[in-house]
Structure formats: structure tokens, C-alpha cells
C-alpha positions in Angstrom: -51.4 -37.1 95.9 -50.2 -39.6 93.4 -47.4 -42.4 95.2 -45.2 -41.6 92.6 -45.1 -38.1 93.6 -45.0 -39.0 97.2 -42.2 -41.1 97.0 -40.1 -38.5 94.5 -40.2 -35.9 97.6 -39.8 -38.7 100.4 -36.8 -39.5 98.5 -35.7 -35.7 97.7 -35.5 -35.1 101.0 -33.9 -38.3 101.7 -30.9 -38.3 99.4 -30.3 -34.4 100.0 -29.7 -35.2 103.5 -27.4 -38.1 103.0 -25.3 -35.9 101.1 -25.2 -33.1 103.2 -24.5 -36.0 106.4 -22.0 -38.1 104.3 -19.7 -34.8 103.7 -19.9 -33.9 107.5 -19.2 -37.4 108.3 -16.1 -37.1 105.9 -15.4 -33.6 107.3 -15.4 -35.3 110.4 -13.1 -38.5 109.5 -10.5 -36.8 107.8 -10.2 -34.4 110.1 -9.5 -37.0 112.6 -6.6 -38.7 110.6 -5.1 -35.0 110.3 -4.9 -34.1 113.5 -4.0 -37.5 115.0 -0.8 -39.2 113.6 -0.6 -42.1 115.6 -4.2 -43.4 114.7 -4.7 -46.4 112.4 -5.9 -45.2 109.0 -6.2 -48.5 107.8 -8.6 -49.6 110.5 -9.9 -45.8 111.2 -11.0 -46.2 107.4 -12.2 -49.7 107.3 -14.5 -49.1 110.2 -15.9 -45.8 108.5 -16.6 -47.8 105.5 -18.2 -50.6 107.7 -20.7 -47.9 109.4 -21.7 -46.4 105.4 -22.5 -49.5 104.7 -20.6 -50.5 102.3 -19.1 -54.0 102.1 -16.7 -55.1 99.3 -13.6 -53.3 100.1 -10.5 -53.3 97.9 -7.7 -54.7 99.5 -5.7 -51.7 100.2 -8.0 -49.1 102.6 -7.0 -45.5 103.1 -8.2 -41.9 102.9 -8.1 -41.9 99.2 -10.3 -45.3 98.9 -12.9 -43.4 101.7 -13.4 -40.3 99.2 -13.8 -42.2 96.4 -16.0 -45.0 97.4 -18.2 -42.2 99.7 -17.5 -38.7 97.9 -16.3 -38.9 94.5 -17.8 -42.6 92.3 -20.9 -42.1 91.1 -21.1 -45.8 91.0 -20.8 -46.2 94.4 -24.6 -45.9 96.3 -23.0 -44.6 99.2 -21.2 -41.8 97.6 -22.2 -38.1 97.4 -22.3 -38.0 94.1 -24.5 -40.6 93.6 -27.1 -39.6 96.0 -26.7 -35.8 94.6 -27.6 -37.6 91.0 -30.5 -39.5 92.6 -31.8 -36.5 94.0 -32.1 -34.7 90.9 -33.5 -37.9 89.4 -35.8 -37.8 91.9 -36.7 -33.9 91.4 -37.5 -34.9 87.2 -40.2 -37.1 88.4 -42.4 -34.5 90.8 -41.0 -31.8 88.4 -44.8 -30.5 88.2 -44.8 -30.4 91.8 -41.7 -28.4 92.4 -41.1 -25.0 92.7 -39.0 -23.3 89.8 -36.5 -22.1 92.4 -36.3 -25.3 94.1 -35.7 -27.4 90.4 -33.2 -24.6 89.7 -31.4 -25.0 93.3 -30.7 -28.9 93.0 -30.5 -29.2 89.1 -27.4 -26.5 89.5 -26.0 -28.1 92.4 -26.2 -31.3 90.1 -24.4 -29.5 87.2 -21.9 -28.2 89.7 -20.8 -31.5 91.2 -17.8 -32.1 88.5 -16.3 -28.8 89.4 -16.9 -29.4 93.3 -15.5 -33.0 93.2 -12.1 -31.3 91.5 -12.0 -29.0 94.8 -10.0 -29.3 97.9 -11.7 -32.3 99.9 -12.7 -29.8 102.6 -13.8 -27.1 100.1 -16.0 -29.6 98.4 -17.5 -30.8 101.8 -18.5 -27.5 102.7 -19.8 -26.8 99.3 -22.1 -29.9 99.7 -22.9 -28.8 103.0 -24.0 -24.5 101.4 -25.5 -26.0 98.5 -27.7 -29.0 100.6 -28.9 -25.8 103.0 -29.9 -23.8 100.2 -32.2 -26.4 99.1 -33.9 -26.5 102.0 -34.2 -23.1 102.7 -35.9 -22.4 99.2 -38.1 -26.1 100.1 -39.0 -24.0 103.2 -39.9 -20.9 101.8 -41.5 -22.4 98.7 -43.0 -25.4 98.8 -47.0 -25.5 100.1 -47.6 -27.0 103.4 -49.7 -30.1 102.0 -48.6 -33.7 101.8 -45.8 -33.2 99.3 -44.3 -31.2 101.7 -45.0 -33.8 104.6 -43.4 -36.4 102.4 -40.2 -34.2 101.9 -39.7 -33.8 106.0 -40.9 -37.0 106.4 -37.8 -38.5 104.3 -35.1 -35.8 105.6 -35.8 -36.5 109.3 -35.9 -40.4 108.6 -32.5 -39.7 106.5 -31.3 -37.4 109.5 -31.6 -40.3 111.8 -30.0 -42.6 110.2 -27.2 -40.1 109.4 -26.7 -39.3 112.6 -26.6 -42.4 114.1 -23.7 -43.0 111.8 -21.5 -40.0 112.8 -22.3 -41.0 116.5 -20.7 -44.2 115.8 -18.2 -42.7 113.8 -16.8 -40.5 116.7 -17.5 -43.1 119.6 -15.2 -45.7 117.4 -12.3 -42.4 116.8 -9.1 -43.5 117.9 -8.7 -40.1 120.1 -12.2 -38.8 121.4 -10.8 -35.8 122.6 -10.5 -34.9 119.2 -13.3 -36.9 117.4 -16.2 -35.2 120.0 -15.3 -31.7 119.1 -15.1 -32.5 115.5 -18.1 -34.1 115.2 -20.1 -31.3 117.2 -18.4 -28.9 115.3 -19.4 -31.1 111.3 -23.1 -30.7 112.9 -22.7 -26.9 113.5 -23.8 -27.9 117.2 -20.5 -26.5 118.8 -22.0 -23.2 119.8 -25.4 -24.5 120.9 -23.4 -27.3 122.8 -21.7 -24.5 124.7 -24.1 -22.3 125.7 -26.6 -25.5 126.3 -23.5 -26.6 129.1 -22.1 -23.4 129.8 -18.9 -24.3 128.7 -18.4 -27.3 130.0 -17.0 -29.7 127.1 -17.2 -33.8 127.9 -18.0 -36.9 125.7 -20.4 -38.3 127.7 -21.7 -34.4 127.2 -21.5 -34.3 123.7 -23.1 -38.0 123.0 -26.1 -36.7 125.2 -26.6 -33.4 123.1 -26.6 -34.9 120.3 -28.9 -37.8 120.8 -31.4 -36.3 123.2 -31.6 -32.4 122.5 -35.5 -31.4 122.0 -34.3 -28.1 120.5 -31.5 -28.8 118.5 -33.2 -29.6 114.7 -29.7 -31.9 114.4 -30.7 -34.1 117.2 -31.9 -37.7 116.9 -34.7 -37.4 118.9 -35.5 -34.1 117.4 -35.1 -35.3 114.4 -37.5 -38.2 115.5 -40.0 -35.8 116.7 -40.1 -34.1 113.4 -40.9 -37.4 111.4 -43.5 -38.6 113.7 -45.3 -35.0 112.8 -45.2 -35.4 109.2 -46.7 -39.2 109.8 -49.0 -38.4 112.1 -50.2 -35.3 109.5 -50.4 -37.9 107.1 -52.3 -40.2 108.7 -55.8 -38.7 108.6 -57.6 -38.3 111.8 -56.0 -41.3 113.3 -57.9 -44.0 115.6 -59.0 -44.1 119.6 -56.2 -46.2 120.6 -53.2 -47.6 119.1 -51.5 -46.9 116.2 -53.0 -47.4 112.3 -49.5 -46.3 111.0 -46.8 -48.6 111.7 -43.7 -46.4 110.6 -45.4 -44.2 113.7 -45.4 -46.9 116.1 -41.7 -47.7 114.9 -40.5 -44.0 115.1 -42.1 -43.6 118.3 -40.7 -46.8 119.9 -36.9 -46.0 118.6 -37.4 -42.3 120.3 -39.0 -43.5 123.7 -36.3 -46.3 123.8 -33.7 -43.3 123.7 -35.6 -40.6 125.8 -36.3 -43.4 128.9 -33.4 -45.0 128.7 -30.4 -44.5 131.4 -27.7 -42.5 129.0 -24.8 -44.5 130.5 -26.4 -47.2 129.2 -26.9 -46.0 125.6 -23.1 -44.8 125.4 -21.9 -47.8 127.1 -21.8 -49.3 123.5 -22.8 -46.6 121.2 -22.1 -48.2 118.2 -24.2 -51.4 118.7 -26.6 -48.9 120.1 -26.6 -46.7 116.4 -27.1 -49.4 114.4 -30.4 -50.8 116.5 -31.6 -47.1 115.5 -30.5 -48.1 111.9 -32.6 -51.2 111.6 -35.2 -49.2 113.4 -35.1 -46.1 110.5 -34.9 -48.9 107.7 -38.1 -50.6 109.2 -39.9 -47.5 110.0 -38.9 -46.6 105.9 -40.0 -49.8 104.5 -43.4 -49.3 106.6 -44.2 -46.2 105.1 -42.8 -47.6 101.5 -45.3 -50.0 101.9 -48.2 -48.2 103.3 -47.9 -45.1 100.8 -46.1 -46.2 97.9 -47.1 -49.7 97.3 -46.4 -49.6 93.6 -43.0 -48.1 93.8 -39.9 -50.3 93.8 -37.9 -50.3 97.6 -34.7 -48.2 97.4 -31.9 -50.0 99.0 -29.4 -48.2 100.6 -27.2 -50.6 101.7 -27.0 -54.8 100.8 -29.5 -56.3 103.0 -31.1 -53.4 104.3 -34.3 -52.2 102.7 -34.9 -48.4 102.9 
């Protein structure tokens, strides 16, 4: 397959999943600030922005500055509808490797992003949300099982991780956790599979662990993890005896066996500082396989310092 193709699915998948997390991290935030009058929105918001990524802040910080700088500017990177643009961007170049449906699915969620962005904050997240999970139902139904389609998972479970990672930090840094836990499960669509998975028994410390270490829920980090060392391991062609040839495998594999063997006190003990490790462990994994499998493409950045 051709790198440029390669990387126009890698990045597909990624920048459909950072809109789809960015909205449920917004979901999440606002939420928050609703339901919880005495919090800070000032800080609330300022650490929000921090964990996005994005670092020149105006000097007044509220709600308003969080959706436009993460939902509404399309000249903001970290925004939805920037990421929503660079997806379709994205879907021009591997145009001949796309399904019709699937150009159809993101070129109209493209074209429908002025109309969304005019919505209810809540209506629009849950629009970005139906339209992201259309996408990838018509990917999954569509798309051949080859390395385009390796690339695309590849992308979306690095993206999930990352994503992830954020709304973990997100909630653990929530002025009220009682109400920032069962938000955050809830933005994931993990509620019901967190209660039958704890029969009704609703903690933090619960929460945090479900959605971390969970092998069977697809939202998970380390299930998420799982899912990108499969499409890299796919990739990489019969492998060697010991080792590993791939180093966005050894990477991945690292970042989830650090989770999976690690005391879970110890991860939540500082989550946040704990999230961003993973980070710097996606955006190194990312710049591996940039490197590896499209070492003629230009590195996407996704936030100032941080190589993706």
C-alpha cells in the first residue's frame, strides 16, 4: 500500500475519534459545571484546556472560551471542528480507497457541521457522537480487512488512548467526583456495563479501574491498547524469534503492561500525572509508526511540543 494512503486512514481513524472523545469530554465538563455550583469554572476550565493541550489562553477563561477553542473554531487544532475538517481532508486523499458509503458518511457529517455547531451544546455533542458511530459502523461493514483497514484501527485505538487518558484526568481533577465519575462513565456509554460488571456497586476507585483496565469493554485503555497492538502486529509481517522489529509495538506493549501489572492504588494515587505518562507514551508509539510506515509524510502535531 502506498504511505500516503496509509497515513490518510491512520489519520481517518485518528481525527474521527478525537472528535467523537472531545465532545464526550465536553459532555462531560459541562455537565460538571451544571450540576455543581460551587465549583471553580475559571480553574475547572483552565485545567480542561491544560489536559487538550492547548496553551495560549485568553485572559478571561470560562465555558464559552472551552466551546469555542475545543468545539466550535475551526482554527483551533484541538477543536471538533477542525479535526471533523481534517478528517474529510484526510478521506479526499485515499478517496480511491474508500467505500462510497463511507466518503458519503464523513463528507455529510462535514457539510453538516455549520448546522450542528448552531445547536444546543448538548445536541451538537451527541450529534458528533451519532454521526462519529455511523462512520465506523459503515468502516466496519465496508472496508476490506487488508492493511488500509489495519491502518484505520491502528489510528482510532492509538487516538482512543490518548482520549481516554484525557477524560480520566478530566474527572480525577473534577471539583465533585461524585458527580464527575458517573458523568464520565455515563459520556463513554460505560454506565450499564459498569453496573452489571460490579453488580451495582458504584465507587471511584471502581470506576477509574473499569475504565483503565476492562479487557472487554472496546472503551477501555487497555482494550483499546490490545486492539492497536493487533493491527501492528498484523502489519508487521511474520515478525522475528525474539524481540520486537516494530518499535510502536514494543511502546504499546510497554504502556499496557505498565497498567495491567501495576498496583491500581498506585495508578489512581495521581491519575493525572499517571494520564499524561500514557500521552507521551501514545505520541511516541505514533511518531514510531510515522516513521517506520510513512517516512515521506510530514508529522501531524497535535499539540505544541508533542509530535503525533
Amino acid at each position: 500500500m502506498l504511505s500516503r494512503i496509509a497515513e490518510s486512514l491512520f489519520w481517518i481513524g485518528r481525527y474521527l475519534e478525537r472528535a467523537d472523545d472531545t465532545a464526550r469530554i465536553l459532555d462531560v465538563e459541562l455537565q460538571v459545571l451544571v450540576e455543581d455550583p460551587m465549583i471553580d469554572e475559571e480553574h475547572s476550565c483552565r485545567q480542561l484546556l491544560k489536559v487538550m493541550g492547548v496553551e495560549e489562553l485568553p485572559s478571561v477563561v470560562n465555558r464559552w472560551t472551552v466551546l469555542d477553542l475545543l468545539a466550535h473554531n475551526p482554527d483551533s487544532y484541538s477543536s471538533i471542528a477542525s479535526t471533523v475538517d481534517a478528517a474529510r481532508e484526510n478521506a479526499r486523499g485515499a478517496r480511491e480507497t474508500l467505500s462510497t458509503d463511507m466518503w458519503a458518511a464523513i463528507n455529510t457529517m462535514w457539510r453538516g457541521l455549520p448546522s450542528a455547531r448552531a445547536m444546543r451544546s448538548t445536541d451538537m455533542f451527541a450529534w458528533v457522537r451519532n454521526r462519529t458511530a455511523m462512520i465506523a459502523g459503515i468502516a466496519d461493514s465496508t472496508m476490506t480487512r487488508d492493511e488500509g483497514w489495519q491502518f484505520f484501527v491502528l489510528g482510532r485505538s492509538i487516538e482512543r488512548v490518548d482520549m481516554t487518558a484525557r477524560l480520566l484526568s478530566t474527572a480525577s481533577l473534577a471539583g465533585e467526583a461524585q458527580l464527575a465519575w458517573p458523568t464520565t462513565l455515563r459520556a463513554c456509554g460505560a454506565y450499564e456495563a459498569f453496573i452489571r460488571a460490579y453488580r451495582g456497586v458504584e465507587a471511584d476507585g471502581l470506576a477509574a479501574e473499569f475504565l483503565l483496565l476492562d479487557r472487554w469493554f472496546p472503551r477501555s485503555v487497555v482494550s483499546a491498547l490490545v486492539e492497536a497492538e493487533k493491527a501492528l502486529s498484523t502489519l508487521e509481517a511474520g515478525g522475528q524469534r525474539s524481540g520486537f522489529s516494530d518499535e510502536g509495538l514494543r511502546l504499546l506493549g510497554r504502556a499496557r503492561t505498565e497498567l495491567e501489572y501495576r498496583p491500581l492504588a498506585e495508578i489512581v494515587y495521581d491519575l493525572p500525572t499517571e494520564m499524561e505518562r500514557l500521552q507521551r507514551s501514545c505520541a511516541a508509539a505514533s511518531e514510531a509508526v510515522t516513521s517506520r510506515y510513512f517516512s515521506l509524510a510530514e508529522s501531524r502535531v497535535w499539540s505544541e511540543g508533542v509530535t503525533l
